[in-house]
C-alpha positions as CSV (number, residue, x, y, z in Angstrom):
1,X,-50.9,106.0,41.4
2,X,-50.6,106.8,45.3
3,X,-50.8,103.7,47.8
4,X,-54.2,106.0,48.7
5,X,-55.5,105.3,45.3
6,X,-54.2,101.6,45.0
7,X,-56.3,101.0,48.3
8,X,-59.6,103.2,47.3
9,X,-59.8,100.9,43.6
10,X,-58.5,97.5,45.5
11,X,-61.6,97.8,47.8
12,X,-64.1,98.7,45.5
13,X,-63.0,95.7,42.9
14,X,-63.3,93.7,46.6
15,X,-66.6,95.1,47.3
16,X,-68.2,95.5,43.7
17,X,-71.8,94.3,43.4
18,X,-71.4,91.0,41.0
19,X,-74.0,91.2,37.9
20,X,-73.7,87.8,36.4
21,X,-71.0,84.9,35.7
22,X,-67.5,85.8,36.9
23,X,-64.7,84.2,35.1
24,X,-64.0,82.2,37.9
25,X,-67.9,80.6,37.2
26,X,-67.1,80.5,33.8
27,X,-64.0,78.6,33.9
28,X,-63.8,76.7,36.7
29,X,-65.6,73.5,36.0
30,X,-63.8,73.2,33.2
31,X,-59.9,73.9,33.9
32,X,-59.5,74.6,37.8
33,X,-58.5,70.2,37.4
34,X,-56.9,68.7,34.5
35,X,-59.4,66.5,33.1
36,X,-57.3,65.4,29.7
37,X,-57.4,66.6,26.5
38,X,-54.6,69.6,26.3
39,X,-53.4,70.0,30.1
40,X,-51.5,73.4,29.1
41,X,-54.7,75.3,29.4
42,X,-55.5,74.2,32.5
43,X,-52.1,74.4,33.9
44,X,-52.0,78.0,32.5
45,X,-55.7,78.9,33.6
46,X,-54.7,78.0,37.6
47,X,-51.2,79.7,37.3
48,X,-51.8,82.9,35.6
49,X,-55.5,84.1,35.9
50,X,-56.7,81.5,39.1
51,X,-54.1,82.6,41.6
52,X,-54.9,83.6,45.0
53,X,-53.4,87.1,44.4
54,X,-56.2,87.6,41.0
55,X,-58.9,85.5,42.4
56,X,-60.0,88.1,45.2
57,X,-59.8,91.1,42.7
58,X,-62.0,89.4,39.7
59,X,-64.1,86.8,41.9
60,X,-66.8,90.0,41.7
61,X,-66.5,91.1,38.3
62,X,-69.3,89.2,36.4
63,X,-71.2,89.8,32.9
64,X,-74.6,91.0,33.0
65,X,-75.1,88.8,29.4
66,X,-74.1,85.1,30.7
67,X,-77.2,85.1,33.1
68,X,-78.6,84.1,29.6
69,X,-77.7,80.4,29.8
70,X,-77.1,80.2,26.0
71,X,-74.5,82.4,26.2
72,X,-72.9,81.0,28.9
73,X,-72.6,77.4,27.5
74,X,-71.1,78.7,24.2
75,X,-68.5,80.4,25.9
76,X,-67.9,76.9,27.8
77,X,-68.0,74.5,24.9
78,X,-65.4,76.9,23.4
79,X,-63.4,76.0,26.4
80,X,-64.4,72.6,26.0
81,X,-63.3,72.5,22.5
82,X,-59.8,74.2,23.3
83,X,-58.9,72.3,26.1
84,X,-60.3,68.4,24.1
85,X,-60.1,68.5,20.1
86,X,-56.8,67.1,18.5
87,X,-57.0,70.1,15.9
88,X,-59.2,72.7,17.4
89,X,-60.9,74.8,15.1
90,X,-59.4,78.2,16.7
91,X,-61.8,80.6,14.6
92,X,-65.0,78.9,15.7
93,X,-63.4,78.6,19.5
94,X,-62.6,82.5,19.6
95,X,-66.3,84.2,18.4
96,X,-67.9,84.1,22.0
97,X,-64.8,85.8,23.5
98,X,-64.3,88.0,20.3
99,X,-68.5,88.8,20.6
100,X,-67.3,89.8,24.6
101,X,-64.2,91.5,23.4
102,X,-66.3,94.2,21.1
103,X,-68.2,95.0,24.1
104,X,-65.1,97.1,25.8
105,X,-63.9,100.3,25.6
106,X,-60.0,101.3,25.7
107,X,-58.2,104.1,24.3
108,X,-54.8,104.8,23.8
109,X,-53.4,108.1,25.9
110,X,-54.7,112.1,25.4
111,X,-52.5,113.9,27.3
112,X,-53.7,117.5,27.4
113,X,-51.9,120.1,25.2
114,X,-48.5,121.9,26.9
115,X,-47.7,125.0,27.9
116,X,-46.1,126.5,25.1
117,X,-43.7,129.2,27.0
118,X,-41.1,126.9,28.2
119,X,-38.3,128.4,29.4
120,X,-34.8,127.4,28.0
121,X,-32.8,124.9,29.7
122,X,-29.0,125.1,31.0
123,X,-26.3,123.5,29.1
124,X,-24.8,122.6,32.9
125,X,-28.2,120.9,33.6
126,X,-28.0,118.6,30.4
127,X,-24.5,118.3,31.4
128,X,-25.5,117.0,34.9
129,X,-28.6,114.3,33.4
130,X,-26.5,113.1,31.2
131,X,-23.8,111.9,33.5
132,X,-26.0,110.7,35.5
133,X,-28.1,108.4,33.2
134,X,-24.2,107.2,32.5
135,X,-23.1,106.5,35.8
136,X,-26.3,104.7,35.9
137,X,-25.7,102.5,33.2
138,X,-22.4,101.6,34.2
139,X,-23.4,101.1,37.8
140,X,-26.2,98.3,37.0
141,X,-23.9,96.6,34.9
142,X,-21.1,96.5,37.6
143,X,-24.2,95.4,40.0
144,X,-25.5,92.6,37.9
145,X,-22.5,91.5,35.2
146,X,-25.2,92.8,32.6
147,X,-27.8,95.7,32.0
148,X,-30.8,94.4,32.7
149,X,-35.0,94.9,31.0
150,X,-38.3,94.3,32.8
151,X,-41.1,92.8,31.3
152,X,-44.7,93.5,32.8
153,X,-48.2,92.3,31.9
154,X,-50.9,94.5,31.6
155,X,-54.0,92.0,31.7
156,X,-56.2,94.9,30.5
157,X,-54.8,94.1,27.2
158,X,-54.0,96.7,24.1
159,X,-56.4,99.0,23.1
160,X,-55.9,98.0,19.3
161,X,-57.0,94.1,20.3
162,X,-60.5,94.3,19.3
163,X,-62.7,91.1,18.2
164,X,-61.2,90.9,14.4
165,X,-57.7,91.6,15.8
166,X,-58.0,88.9,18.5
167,X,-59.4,86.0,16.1
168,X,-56.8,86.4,13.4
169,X,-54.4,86.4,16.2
170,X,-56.1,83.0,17.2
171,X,-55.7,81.7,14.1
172,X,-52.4,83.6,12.6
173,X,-50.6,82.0,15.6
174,X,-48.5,78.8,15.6
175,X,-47.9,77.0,18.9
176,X,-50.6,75.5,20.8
177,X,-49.4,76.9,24.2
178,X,-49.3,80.6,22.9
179,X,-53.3,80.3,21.3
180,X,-54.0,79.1,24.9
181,X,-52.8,81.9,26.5
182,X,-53.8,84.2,23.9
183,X,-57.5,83.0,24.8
184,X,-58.0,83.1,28.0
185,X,-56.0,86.5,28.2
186,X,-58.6,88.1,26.2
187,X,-61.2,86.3,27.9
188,X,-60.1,87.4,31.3
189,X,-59.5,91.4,29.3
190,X,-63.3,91.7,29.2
191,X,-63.9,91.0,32.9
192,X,-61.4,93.1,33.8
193,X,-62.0,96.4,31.6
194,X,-65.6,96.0,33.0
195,X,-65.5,96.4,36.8
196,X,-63.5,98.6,39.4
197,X,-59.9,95.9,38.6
198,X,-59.7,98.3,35.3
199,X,-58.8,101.0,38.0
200,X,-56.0,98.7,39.9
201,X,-54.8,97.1,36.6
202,X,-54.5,100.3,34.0
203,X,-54.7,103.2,36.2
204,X,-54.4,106.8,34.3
205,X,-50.8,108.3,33.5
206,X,-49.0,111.4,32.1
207,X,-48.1,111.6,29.0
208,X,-47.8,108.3,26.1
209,X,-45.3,105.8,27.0
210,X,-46.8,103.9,30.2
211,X,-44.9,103.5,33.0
212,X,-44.3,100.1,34.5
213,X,-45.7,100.1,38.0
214,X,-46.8,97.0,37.9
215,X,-45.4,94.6,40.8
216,X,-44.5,91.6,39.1
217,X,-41.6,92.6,36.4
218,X,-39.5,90.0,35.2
219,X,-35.8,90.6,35.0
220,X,-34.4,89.8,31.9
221,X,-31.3,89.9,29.5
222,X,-31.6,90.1,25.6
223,X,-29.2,91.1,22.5
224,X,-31.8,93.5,21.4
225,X,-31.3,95.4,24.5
226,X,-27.3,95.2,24.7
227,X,-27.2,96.5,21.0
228,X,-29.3,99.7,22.2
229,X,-27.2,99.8,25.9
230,X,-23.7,100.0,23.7
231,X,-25.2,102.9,21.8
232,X,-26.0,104.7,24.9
233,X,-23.0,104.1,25.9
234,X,-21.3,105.4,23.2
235,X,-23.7,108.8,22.9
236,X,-21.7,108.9,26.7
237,X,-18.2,108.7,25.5
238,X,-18.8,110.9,22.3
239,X,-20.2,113.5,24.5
240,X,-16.8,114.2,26.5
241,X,-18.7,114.0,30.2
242,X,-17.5,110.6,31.3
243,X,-14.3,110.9,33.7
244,X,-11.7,108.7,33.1
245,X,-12.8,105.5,34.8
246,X,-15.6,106.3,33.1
247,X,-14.7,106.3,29.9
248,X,-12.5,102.5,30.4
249,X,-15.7,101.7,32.1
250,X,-17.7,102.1,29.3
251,X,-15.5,100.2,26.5
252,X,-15.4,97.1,28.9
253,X,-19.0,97.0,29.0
254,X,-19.6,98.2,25.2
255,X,-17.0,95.0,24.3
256,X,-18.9,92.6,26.7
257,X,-22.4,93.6,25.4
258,X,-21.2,93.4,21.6
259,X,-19.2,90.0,22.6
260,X,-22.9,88.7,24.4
261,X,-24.7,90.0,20.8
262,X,-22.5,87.8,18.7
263,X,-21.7,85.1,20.5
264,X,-24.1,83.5,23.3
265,X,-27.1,84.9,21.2
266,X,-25.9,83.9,17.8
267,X,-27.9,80.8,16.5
268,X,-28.0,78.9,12.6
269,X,-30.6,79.3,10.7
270,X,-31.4,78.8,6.5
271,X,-32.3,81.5,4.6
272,X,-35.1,81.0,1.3
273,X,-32.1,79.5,-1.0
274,X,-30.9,77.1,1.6
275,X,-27.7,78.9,2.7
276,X,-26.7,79.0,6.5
277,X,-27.0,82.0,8.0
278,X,-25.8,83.0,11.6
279,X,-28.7,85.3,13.1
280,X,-29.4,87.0,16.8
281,X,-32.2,85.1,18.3
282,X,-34.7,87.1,20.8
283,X,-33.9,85.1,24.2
284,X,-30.3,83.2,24.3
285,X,-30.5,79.8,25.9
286,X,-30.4,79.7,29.4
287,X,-28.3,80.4,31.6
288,X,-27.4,83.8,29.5
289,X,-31.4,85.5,29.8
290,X,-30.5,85.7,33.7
291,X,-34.0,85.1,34.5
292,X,-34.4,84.1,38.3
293,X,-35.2,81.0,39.1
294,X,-39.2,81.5,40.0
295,X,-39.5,83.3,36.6
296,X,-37.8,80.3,34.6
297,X,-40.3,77.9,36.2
298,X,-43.5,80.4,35.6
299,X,-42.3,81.4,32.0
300,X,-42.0,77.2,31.4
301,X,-45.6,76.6,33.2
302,X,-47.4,79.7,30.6
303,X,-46.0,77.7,27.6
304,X,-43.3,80.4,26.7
305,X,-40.3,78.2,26.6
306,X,-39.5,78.3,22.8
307,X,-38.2,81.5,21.3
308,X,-36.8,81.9,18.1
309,X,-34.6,84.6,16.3
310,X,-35.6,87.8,15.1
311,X,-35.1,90.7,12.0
312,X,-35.1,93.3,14.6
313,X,-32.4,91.5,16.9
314,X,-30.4,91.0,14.5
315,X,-30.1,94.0,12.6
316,X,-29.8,96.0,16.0
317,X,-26.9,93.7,17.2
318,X,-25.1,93.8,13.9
319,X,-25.7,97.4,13.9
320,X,-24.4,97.8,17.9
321,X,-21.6,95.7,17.3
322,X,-19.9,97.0,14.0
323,X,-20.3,100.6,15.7
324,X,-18.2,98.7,19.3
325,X,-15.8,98.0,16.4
326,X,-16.2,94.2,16.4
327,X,-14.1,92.4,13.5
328,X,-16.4,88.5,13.6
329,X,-16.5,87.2,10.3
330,X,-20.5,87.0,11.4
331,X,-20.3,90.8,10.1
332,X,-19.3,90.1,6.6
333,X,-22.6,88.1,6.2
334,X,-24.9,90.2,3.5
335,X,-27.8,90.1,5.2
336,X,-30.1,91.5,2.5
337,X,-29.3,88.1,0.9
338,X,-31.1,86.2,4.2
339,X,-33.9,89.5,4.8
340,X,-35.1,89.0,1.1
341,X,-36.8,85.7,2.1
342,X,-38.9,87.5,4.6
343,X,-40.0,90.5,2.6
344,X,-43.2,90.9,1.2
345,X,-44.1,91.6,-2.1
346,X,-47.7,92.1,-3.5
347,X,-49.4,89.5,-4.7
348,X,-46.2,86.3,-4.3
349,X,-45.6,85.8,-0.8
350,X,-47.7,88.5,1.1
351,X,-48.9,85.2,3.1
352,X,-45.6,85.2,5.4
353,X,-48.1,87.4,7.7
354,X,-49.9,85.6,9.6
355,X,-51.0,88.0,12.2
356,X,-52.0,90.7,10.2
357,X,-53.7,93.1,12.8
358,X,-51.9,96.4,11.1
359,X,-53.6,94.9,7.5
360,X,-54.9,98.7,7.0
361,X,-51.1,99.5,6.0
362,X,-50.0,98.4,2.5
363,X,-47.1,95.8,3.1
364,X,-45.5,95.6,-0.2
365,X,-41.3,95.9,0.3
366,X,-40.9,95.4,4.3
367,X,-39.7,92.8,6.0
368,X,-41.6,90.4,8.2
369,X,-40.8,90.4,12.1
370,X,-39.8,86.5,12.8
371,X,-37.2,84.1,11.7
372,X,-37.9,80.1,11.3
373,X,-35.2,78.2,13.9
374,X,-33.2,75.4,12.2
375,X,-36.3,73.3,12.8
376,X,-38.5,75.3,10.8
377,X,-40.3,76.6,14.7
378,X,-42.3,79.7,14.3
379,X,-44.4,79.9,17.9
380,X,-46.1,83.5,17.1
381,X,-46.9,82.9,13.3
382,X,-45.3,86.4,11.6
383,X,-46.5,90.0,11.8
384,X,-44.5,93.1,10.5
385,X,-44.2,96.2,12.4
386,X,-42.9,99.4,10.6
387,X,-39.9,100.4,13.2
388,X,-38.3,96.8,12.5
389,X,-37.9,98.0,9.2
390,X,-36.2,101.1,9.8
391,X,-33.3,99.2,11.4
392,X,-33.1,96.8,8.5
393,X,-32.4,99.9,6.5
394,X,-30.1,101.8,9.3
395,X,-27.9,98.5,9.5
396,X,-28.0,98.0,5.5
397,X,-26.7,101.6,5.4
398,X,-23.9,100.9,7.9
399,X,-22.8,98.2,5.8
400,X,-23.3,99.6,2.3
401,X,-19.7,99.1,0.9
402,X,-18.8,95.8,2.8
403,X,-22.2,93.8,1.3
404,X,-21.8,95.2,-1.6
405,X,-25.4,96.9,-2.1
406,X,-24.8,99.1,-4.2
407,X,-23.3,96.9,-6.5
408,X,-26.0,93.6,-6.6
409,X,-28.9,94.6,-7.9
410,X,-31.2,92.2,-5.6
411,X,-29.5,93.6,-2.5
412,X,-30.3,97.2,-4.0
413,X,-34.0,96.3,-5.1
414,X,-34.1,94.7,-1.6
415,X,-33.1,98.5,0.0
416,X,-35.0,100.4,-1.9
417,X,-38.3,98.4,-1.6
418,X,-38.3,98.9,2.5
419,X,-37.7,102.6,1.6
420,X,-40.9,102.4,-0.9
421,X,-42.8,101.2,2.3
422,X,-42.0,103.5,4.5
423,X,-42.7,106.5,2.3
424,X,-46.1,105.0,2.0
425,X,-46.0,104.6,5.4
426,X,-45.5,108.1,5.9
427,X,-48.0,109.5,3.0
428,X,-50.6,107.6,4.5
429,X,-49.9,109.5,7.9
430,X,-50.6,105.6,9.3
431,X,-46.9,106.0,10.9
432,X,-48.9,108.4,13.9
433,X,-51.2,105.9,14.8
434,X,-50.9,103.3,17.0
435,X,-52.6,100.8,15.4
436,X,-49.8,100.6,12.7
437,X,-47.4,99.4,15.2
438,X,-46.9,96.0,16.3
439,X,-44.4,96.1,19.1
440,X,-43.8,99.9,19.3
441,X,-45.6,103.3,19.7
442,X,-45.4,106.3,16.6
443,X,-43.0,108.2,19.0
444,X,-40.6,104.7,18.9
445,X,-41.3,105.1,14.9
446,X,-40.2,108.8,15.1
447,X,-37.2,108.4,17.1
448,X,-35.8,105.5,15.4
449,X,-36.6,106.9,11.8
450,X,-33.9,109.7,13.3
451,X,-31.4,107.0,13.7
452,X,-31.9,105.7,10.0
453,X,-31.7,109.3,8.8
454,X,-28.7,109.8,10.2
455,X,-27.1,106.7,8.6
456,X,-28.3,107.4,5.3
457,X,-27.1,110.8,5.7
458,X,-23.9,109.7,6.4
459,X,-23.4,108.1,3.2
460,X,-22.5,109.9,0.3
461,X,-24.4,112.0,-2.3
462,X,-24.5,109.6,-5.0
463,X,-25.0,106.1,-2.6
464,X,-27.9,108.0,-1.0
465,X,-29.3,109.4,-5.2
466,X,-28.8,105.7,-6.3
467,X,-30.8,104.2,-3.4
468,X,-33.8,107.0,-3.4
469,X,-33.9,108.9,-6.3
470,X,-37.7,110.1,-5.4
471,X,-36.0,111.6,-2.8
472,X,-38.4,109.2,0.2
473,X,-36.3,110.3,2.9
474,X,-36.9,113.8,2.7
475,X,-40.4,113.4,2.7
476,X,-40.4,111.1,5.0
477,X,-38.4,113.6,7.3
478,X,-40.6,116.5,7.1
479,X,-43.9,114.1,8.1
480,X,-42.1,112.6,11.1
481,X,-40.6,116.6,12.0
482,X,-44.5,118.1,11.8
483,X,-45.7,114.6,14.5
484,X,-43.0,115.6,16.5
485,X,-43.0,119.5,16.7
486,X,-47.0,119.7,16.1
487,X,-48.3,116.9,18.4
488,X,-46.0,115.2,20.2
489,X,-43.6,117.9,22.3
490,X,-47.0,119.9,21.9
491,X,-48.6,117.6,24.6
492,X,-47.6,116.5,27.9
493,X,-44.6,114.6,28.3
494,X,-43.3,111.8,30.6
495,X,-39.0,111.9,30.5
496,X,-39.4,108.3,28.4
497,X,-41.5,110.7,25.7
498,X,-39.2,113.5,25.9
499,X,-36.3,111.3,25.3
500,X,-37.6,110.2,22.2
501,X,-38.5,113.4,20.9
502,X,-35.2,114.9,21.3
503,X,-33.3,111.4,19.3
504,X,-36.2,112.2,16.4
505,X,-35.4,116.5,16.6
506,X,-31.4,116.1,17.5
507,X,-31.3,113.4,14.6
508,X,-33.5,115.4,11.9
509,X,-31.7,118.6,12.2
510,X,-34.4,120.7,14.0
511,X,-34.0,124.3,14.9
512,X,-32.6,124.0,18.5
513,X,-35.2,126.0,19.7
514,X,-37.5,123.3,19.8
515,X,-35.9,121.1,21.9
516,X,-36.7,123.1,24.9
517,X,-40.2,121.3,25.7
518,X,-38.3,117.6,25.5
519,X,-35.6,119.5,28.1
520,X,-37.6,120.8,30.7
521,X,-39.8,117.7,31.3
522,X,-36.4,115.4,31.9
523,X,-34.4,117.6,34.0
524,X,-37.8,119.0,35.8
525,X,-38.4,115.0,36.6
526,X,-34.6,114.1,36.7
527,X,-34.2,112.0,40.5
528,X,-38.1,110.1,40.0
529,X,-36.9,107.1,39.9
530,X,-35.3,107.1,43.7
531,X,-33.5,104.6,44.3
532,X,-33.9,102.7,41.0
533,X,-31.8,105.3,38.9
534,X,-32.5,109.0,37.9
535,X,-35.9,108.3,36.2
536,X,-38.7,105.4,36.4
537,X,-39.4,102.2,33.5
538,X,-41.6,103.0,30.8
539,X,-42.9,101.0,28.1
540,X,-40.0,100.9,25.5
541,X,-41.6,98.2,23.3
542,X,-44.4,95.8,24.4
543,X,-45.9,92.5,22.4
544,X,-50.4,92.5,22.2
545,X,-50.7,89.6,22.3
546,X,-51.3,87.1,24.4
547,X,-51.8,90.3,26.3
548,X,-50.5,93.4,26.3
549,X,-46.8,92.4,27.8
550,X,-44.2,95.7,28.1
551,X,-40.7,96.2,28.0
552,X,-37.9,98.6,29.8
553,X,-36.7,99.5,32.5
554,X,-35.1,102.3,34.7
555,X,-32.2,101.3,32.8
556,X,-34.4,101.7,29.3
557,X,-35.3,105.4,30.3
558,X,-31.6,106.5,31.4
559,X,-30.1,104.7,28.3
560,X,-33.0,106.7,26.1
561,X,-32.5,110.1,28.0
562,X,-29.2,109.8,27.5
563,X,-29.2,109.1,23.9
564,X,-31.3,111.7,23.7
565,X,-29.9,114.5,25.5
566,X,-26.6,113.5,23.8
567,X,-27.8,114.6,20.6
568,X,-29.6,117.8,22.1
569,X,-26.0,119.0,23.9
570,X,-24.1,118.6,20.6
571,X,-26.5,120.7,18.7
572,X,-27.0,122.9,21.7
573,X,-23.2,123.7,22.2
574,X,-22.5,124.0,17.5
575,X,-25.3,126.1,18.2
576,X,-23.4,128.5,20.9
577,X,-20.1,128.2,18.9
C-alpha cells in the first residue's frame, strides 16, 4: 500500500457518512471509566480500541441495525454483564456480537493464476540470495545479541472467526482477561470490516502470506523462533557459501540460540502420570523476551501477562538443539511419555479441546497445542492445529533410537496414531484449507510436512515399515506434491510463499524443473525489504483469536528463503552433476 493510498482510505474512514451507533456510542458509557465490577475490560477497552490514534478512524463507522434501540441495549447489557457478574455467563454475553459478527464478509487471498513460462533461474543468483539472507541473519544477531520476531494485530480479524467460531472461543477459553479481549476484538471486527477503516486496516496484497505493514510490531524473542533461526543457519553452513567468519559466526549463534532453547526457556511441568517433565514454554520470563519497555507495560495493561508452555515449542527446540549438537540430559527425556497426555483419542479424552473452531477435521491420534504450567494455568483453553503435529512426529523421528520408540509399544502406538491423523488429514484434502489451521496457513502445513518427510526418510527401511505399514507417508506426499505444483506455485507468489514452496518441493524430491516459479519470484523481489534485510515480514504463523495477531519478521522471510533456496541449490547442482 503506497502512502498515496494510505491517505486516499485514511480520509474517507475520516469523512465517512455515520449510519447508526459507532462503537465509541456503544461502549462508552459503559467502559470509557471504571465503574467496578471487572476493571480489566475497561482498562483494556480505553487502551486498545479507545485510543486517540483509533478513535478518529472508527468514531464514523456506525451500524445501520442499533438505531433499533432493542438491539442496541442488548449489545450493552452484554457489556454490562461482562464487565459486573462474578461468573459471567460468556455464551449468553457473546450472541449480540456473534448476531454482528455473521453480518461480515472476509475472504482469505485469490491470487490470480501465474504465468506458466518462467524462465530458469541462475545457480550464481541462488548463490548470491542465499548469502545474503545469511549475512542477514548473522548481522541482526550481532545488532541485537539475538534474532528477533514481530508480532502485528490485524483488528480486521481472521476470515475463519465467524459467529460459532467466536462463541466457542468465548466459552473454550480460560482466563478472564483473554475472554475480554477476545470480545471486544470481535465487537470492534464488525465496525471495522463495515466502513472505509477495512481499506487502512487489511488493505489487498500479492500472493497468500500477508505482509506485516502494519506500524505497531512488537519486537520479540521466543524458543520457537531460535529453534527455526539455528536451522537456517545450518541450511547456510551445509550449503558451502558462508566465508570463514562466517561459518564461526554461525556456530556461535547456533550454540547461543540452542543454549537460550534449553535453558532460559525451559520450565517444570507434570505430565498425566505425575512425572516431572522439563518443557520449552512459549514466552521465557522476562528479561529474556527482550520486549521494550512500552510493549511490557501494554502487553501487562491487555491482560497478556501469563503464558504457559507449548507442544510446538518444545518439539521445535528439542528438534533445533539435538541437530546444534547439544548433549543436556533435558534431551534424553522421552517425550512421547509427556505428549501422550495431550493426545486425543475418540470418544476418552477428545474434551482436552476446548476451542474447537477446526471441529470439521476428525481429531482422533494428534496432539493438543497447550501445556498446563506447574500450577495447572491454561489462559487460552486448548485447540489443536495440524502443523504442530508434524513436528511432534519430525522430533519423535530424530530421536527414534535414544527414546526408545520402536521398542515401547505406547511410545509406538503414540507415533503411529499422529501419522493416522495426518493421513486423514490429507484424504480429506482439509490440509488445503485454511480453516483447518489454527496458527498456520496450508502452505506452512506443506512446507513443514517436507521437514517431517525428510526425517522419516532418514530412518531406516524397517523403522519407517514398523511405524507405517499403510504406507501414510507416501500418500500423504503425493497430496501435499499436487497443492504445491497444482495450486500453489501455480498462483502468484510473495518471496515468503515461494520460500515455502521450494522447503515442501526440495524436501519431497520434486523434479527440479518445478522449482523455477518459487526461484524467479525471490530473486525477482530479492533487495524489497531496503533497509530492513533482503526481503519484507510476512505472516509466518499468527494466533485468531483475540484477533487476528501475526508473526515474522524480515528476519522470518530471509531465514525461510534461505532454508528454502538451500534445499533448491542442492538439488539444483546433483542435478548438474
Amino acid at each position: 500500500m503506497t502512502f498515496h493510498d494510505m491517505a486516499g482510505a485514511a480520509c474517507r474512514a475520516l469523512t465517512a457518512p455515520k449510519y447508526g451507533p459507532s462503537l465509541y456510542d456503544v461502549c462508552d458509557p459503559i467502559l470509557l471509566k471504571e465503574g467496578g465490577g471487572d476493571a480489566h475490560l475497561a482498562r483494556f477497552y480505553r487502551t486498545a480500541l479507545a485510543n486517540p490514534a483509533l478513535r478518529p478512524l472508527l468514531r464514523r463507522s456506525g451500524l445501520a441495525e442499533l438505531k433499533d434501540n432493542s438491539n442496541l441495549e442488548a449489545l450493552r447489557q452484554a457489556l454490562v454483564r461482562a464487565r459486573d457478574d462474578e461468573t459471567p455467563d460468556w455464551a449468553a454475553i457473546g450472541q449480540p456480537v456473534a448476531r454482528l459478527l455473521d453480518t461480515i464478509k472476509l475472504h482469505h487471498p485469490r491470487p490470480p493464476s501465474a504465468p506458466s513460462d518462467v524462465a530458469p533461474t541462475k545457480i550464481s543468483e541462488i548463490e548470491h540470495a542465499i548469502r545474503a539472507c545469511g549475512a542477514h541473519l548473522l548481522r541482526s544477531y550481532r545488532k541485537n545479541a539475538f534474532i528477533p520476531a514481530y508480532a502485528a494485530f490485524n483488528l480486521i480479524g481472521d476470515p475463519d472467526m465467524r459467529g460459532r467460531d467466536f462463541l466457542m472461543a468465548l466459552t473454550g477459553l480460560d482466563a478472564r482477561g483473554y475472554k475480554n479481549s477476545t470480545l471486544l476484538f470481535n465487537l470492534a471486527r464488525v465496525f471495522i470490516a463495515r466502513s472505509p477503516v477495512r481499506e487502512l486496516i487489511n488493505p489487498p496484497w500479492k500472493g497468500i502470506a500477508e505482509p506485516m505493514w502494519q506500524p505497531m510490531q512488537i519486537r520479540h524473542r521466543s524458543a520457537y523462533y531460535d529453534a527455526f533461526y539455528i536451522e537456517a543457519l545450518l541450511s547456510f553452513l551445509e550449503s558451502g557459501l558462508a566465508s570463514r567468519e562466517e561459518n564461526a559466526a554461525a556456530r556461535r549463534t547456533i550454540s547461543a540460540m540452542a543454549e537460550f532453547c534449553l535453558g532460559p526457556s525451559r520450565e517444570q511441568v507434570r505430565g498425566a502420570d505425575g512425572r516431572s517433565f522439563d518443557v520449552v514454554t512459549a514466552i521465557a520470563p522476562a528479561p529474556h523476551p527482550r520486549f521494550s519497555r512500552f510493549f511490557a507495560q501494554i502487553k501487562q495493561t491487555l491482560g497478556f501477562g501469563l503464558y504457559v508452555p507449548d507442544c510446538d515449542t518444545t518439539a521445535c527446540s528439542f528438534s533445533a538443539a539435538l541437530q546444534a549438537g547439544s548433549h543436556d540430559p533435558m534431551l534424553d527425556q522421552p517425550l512421547p511419555d509427556f505428549y501422550a497426555g495431550y493426545q486425543v483419542k475418540a470418544g476418552s479424552n477428545a474434551p482436552k479441546v476446548t476451542v474447537a473452531i477446526n471441529d470439521h477435521i476428525d481429531y482422533d491420534g494428534a496432539i493438543v497445542t497447550w501445556i498446563d504450567n506447574i500450577n495447572g494455568d491454561r489462559p487460552y483453553g486448548n485447540d489443536l492445529d495440524p502443523t504442530l503435529n508434524l513436528d511432534v512426529l519430525e522430533v519423535s523421528f530424530r530421536n527414534l533410537a535414544r527414546w526408545k520408540i520402536l521398542e515401547t509399544p505406547q511410545r509406538l502406538d503414540l507415533v503411529r496414531g499422529i501419522v493416522k491423523f495426518q493421513r486423514n488429514l490429507a484424504a480429506s484434502g482439509a490440509f488445503a484449507e485454511p480453516r483447518s489451521h489454527i496458527y498456520y496457513l496450508p502452505e506452512l502445513y506443506a512446507a513443514y510436512f517436507g521437514r517431517c518427510y525428510a526425517a522419516f526418510m532418514a530412518l531406516t527401511g524397517d523403522a519407517r515399515r514398523t511405524i507405517d505399514p499403510d504406507g501414510a507417508f507416501d500418500f500423504i506426499r503425493e497430496r501435499v506434491l499436487a497443492y504445491v505444483q497444482d495450486e500453489l506455485i501455480a498462483h502468484e507468489m510473495n518471496p515468503f510463499d515461494a520460500a515455502l514452496a521450494l522447503i515442501a518441493l526440495g524436501h519431497l524430491k520434486a523434479e527440479t524443473a518445478a522449482f523455477a516459479p518459487a526461484l524467479q519470484c525471490i530473486v525477482r523481489r530479492l533487495g524489497e525489504g531496503g533497509r530492513h534485510g533482503p526481503f519484507k515480514a510476512y505472516e509466518w504463523n499468527k494466533m485468531k483469536t483475540p484477533t487476528r495477531i501475526l508473526v515474522g519478521g524480515p528476519e522470518v522471510t530471509s531465514a525461510f528463503v534461505l532454508m528454502g533456496l538451500s534445499l533448491a541449490h542442492k538439488a539444483l547442482t546433483q542435478a548438474k552433476d
